[in-house]
C-alpha positions as CSV (number, residue, x, y, z in Angstrom):
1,X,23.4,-34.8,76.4
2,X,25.6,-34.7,73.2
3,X,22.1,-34.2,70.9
4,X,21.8,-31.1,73.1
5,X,25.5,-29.9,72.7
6,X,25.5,-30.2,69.2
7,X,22.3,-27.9,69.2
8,X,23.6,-25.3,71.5
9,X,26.9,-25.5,69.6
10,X,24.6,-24.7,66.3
11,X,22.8,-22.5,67.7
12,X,25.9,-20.5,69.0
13,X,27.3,-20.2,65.2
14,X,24.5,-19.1,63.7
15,X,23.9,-16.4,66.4
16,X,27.3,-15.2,66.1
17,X,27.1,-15.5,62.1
18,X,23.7,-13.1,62.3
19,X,26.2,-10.9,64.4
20,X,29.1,-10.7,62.1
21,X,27.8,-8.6,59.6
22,X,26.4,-5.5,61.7
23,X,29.8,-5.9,63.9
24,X,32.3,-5.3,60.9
25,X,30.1,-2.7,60.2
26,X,30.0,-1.3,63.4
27,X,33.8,-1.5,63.6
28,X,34.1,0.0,59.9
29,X,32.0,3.1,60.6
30,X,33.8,6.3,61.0
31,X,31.6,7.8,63.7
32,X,27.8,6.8,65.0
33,X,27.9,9.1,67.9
34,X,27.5,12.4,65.9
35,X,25.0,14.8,67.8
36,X,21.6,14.8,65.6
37,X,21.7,18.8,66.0
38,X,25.0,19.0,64.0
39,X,24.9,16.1,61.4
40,X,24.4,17.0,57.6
41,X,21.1,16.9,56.6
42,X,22.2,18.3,53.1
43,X,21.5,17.7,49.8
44,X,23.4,15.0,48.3
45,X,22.6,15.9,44.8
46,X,21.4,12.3,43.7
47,X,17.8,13.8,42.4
48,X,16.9,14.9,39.0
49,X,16.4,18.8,39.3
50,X,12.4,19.8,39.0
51,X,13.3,22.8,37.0
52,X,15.0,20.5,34.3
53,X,12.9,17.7,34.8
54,X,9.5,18.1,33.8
55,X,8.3,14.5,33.6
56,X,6.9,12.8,36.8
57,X,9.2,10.7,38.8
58,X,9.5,8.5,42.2
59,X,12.3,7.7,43.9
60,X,13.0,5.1,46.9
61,X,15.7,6.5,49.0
62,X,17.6,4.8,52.0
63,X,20.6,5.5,54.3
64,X,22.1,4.3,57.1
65,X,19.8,4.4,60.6
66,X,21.4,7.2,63.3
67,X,23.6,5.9,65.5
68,X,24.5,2.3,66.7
69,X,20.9,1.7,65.0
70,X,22.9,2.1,61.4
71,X,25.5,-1.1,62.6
72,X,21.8,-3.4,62.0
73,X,19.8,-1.6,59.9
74,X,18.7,1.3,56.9
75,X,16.6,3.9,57.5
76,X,14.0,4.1,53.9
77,X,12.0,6.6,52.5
78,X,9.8,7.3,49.3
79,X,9.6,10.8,47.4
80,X,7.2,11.8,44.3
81,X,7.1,14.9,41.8
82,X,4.0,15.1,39.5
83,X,4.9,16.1,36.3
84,X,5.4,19.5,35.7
85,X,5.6,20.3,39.7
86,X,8.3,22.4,40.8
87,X,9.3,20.5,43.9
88,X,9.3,17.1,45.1
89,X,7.3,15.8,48.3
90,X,8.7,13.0,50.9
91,X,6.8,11.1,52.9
92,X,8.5,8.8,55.8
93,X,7.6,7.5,59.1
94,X,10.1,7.9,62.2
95,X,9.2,7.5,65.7
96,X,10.9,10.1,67.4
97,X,7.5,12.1,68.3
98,X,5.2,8.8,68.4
99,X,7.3,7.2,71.2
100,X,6.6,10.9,72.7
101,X,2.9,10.3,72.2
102,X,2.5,13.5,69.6
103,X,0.7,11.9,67.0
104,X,1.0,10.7,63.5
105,X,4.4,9.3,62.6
106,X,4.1,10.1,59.0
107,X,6.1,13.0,58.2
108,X,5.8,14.9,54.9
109,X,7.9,17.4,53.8
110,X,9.1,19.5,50.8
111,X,12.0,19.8,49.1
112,X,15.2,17.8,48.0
113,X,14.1,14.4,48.4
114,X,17.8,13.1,48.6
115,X,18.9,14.7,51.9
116,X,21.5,12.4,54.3
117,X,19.9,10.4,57.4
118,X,21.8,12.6,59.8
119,X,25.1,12.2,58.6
120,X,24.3,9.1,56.3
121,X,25.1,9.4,52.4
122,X,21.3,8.0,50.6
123,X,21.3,5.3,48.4
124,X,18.5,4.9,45.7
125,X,16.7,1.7,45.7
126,X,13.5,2.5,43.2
127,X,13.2,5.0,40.5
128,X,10.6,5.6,37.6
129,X,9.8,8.4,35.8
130,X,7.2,9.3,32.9
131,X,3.4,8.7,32.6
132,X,3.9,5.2,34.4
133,X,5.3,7.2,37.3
134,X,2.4,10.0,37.2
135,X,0.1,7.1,37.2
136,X,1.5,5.6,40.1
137,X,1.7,8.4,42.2
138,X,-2.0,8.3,42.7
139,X,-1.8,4.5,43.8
140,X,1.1,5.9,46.3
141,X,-1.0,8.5,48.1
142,X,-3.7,6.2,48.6
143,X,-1.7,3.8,50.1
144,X,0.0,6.2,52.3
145,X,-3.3,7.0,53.5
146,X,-4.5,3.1,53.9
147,X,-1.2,2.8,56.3
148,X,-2.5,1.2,59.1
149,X,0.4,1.8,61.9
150,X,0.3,5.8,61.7
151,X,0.2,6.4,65.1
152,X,2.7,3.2,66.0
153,X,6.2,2.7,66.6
154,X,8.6,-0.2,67.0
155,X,12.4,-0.1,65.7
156,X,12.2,-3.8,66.1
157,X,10.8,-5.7,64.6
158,X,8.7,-3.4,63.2
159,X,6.0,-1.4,62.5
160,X,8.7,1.2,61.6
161,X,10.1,3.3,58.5
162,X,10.7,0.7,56.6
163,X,7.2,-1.2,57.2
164,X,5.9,2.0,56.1
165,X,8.1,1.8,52.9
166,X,7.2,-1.8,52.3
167,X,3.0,-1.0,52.4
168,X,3.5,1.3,50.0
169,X,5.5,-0.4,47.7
170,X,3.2,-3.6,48.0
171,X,0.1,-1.7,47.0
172,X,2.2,0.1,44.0
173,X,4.3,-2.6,41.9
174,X,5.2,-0.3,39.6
175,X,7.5,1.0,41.0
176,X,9.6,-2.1,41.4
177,X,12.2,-1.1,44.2
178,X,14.2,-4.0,46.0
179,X,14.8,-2.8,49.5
180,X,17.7,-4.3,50.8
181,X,18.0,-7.1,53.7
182,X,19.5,-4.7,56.1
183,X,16.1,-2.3,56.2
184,X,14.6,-4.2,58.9
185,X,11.0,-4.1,59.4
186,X,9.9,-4.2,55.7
187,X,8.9,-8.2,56.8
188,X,6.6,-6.8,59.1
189,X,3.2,-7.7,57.5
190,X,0.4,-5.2,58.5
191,X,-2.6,-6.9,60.3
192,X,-2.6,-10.8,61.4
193,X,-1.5,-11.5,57.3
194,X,1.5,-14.2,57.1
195,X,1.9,-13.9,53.1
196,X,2.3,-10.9,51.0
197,X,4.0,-10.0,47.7
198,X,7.3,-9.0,48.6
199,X,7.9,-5.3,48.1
200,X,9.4,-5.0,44.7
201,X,6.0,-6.9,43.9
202,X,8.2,-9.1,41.7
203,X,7.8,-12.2,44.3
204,X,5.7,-13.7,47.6
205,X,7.1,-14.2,51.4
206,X,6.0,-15.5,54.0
207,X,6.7,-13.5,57.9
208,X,5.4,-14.3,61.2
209,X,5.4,-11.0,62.6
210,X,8.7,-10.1,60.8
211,X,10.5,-12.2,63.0
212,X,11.2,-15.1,61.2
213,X,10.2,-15.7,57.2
214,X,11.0,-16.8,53.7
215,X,11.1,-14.2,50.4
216,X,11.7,-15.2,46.9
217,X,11.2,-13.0,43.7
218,X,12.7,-11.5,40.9
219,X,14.3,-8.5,42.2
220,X,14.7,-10.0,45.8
221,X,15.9,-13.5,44.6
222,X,15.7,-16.1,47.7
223,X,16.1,-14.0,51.4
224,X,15.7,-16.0,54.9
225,X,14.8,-13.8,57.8
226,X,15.5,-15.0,61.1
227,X,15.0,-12.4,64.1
228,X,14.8,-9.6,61.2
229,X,17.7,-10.6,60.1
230,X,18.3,-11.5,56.6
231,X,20.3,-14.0,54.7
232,X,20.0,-15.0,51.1
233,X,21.4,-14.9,47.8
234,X,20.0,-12.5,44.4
235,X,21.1,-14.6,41.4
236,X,19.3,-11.5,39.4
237,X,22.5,-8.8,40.7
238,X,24.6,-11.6,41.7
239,X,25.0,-10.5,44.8
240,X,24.8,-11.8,48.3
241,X,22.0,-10.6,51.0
242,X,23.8,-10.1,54.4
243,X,22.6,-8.6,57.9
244,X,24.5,-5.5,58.6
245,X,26.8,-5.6,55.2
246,X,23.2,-5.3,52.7
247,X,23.6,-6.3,49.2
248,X,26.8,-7.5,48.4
249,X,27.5,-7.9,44.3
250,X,29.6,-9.8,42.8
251,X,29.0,-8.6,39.2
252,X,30.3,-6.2,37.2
């Protein structure tokens, strides 16, 4: 009886530990009831400008998911501009139409790749630029079109935007972006596959199903996922990897 005490009492603490971080940030948040038809979807001025920037460049973008949705998790998405193009292209999933049953939940678009997630400021978590990035762009659109979850949605644990986000960086290395441990779903390995390079392609992890896994690499450092929920530590950025809170540095 006191063998099974001590178990529920552990498994109370870490339950309410996985629940701290996307509670303070629930509490923190100014306002996740804004109506989708009024939040900004503006610019946010983060992306080089294609009429100054001829050279070819990719960018990883995330912000905060819509709602109580952005208390747990990120919303991610990836944007390319060949060089010399005058505009840059965005491709994301969401799930808004899929859960509908209209189709493909790949959505491309044109056009400032750095917009807010419905009232969420973007953050960038890749970038490259030059012939390594026009090179890549190639490997990107192929992988887009290898996704294997295009007419599939699941917020959690996945496949979602950020499983999306996580094929493509898998299949492209180069582009080395570390998405953080708050984007939940990018442990969500396509097929019946239980080991992958992690996305930053700088490491391996292992996921069953996204729901419970190990990740160390370079860029990720050591990340435990239990439930989609990720603890670890990124000796790399000296900075901690906490549900609901993200990355959270220590360094200069």
């Amino acid at each position: 009886m006191r063998r099974a005490l001590r178990i529920l009492r552990g498994t109370l603490v870490v339950f309410v530990a996985m629940l701290t971080g996307p509670a303070a940030v629930a509490v923190s948040a100014q306002d996740r009831s804004n109506d989708w038809r009024t939040a900004s979807r503006e610019s946010a001025q983060m992306a080089p400008d294609p009429a100054t920037t001829p050279e070819a460049v990719i960018q990883v973008y995330g912000a905060r998911a819509f709602r109580w949705r952005g208390a747990f998790a990120v919303h991610t998405w990836i944007a390319v501009k060949p060089e010399m193009a005058s505009h840059y292209t965005t491709y994301e999933v969401v799930g808004w139409g899929v859960r509908r049953g209209y189709g493909n939940a790949i959505r491309v678009r044109r056009g400032a790749p750095d917009r807010y997630w419905f009232g969420a400021e973007p953050e960038i978590y890749g970038d490259l630029r030059g012939p390594e990035a026009e090179a890549a762009i190639v490997k990107i659109e192929q992988a887009i079109a290898d996704y294997p979850y295009r007419s599939s949605y699941t917020t959690w644990p996945g496949p979602n935007s950020n499983t999306f986000v996580a094929h493509v960086l898998r299949q492209v290395p180069e582009v080395g972006a570390d998405l953080p441990p708050h984007a939940i779903g990018k442990d969500f390995l396509p097929g019946p596959a239980l080991a992958a390079t992690t996305p930053s392609g700088t490491g391996a992890q292992l996921s069953f199903f996204g729901l419970l896994g190990v990740a160390v690499g370079v860029e990720e450092g050591l990340e435990v996922n239990v439930l989609g929920l990720n603890f670890g530590f990124d000796p790399n950025d000296l900075a901690l990897r906490l549900p609901g809170f993200g990355k959270v540095g220590f360094g200069d």
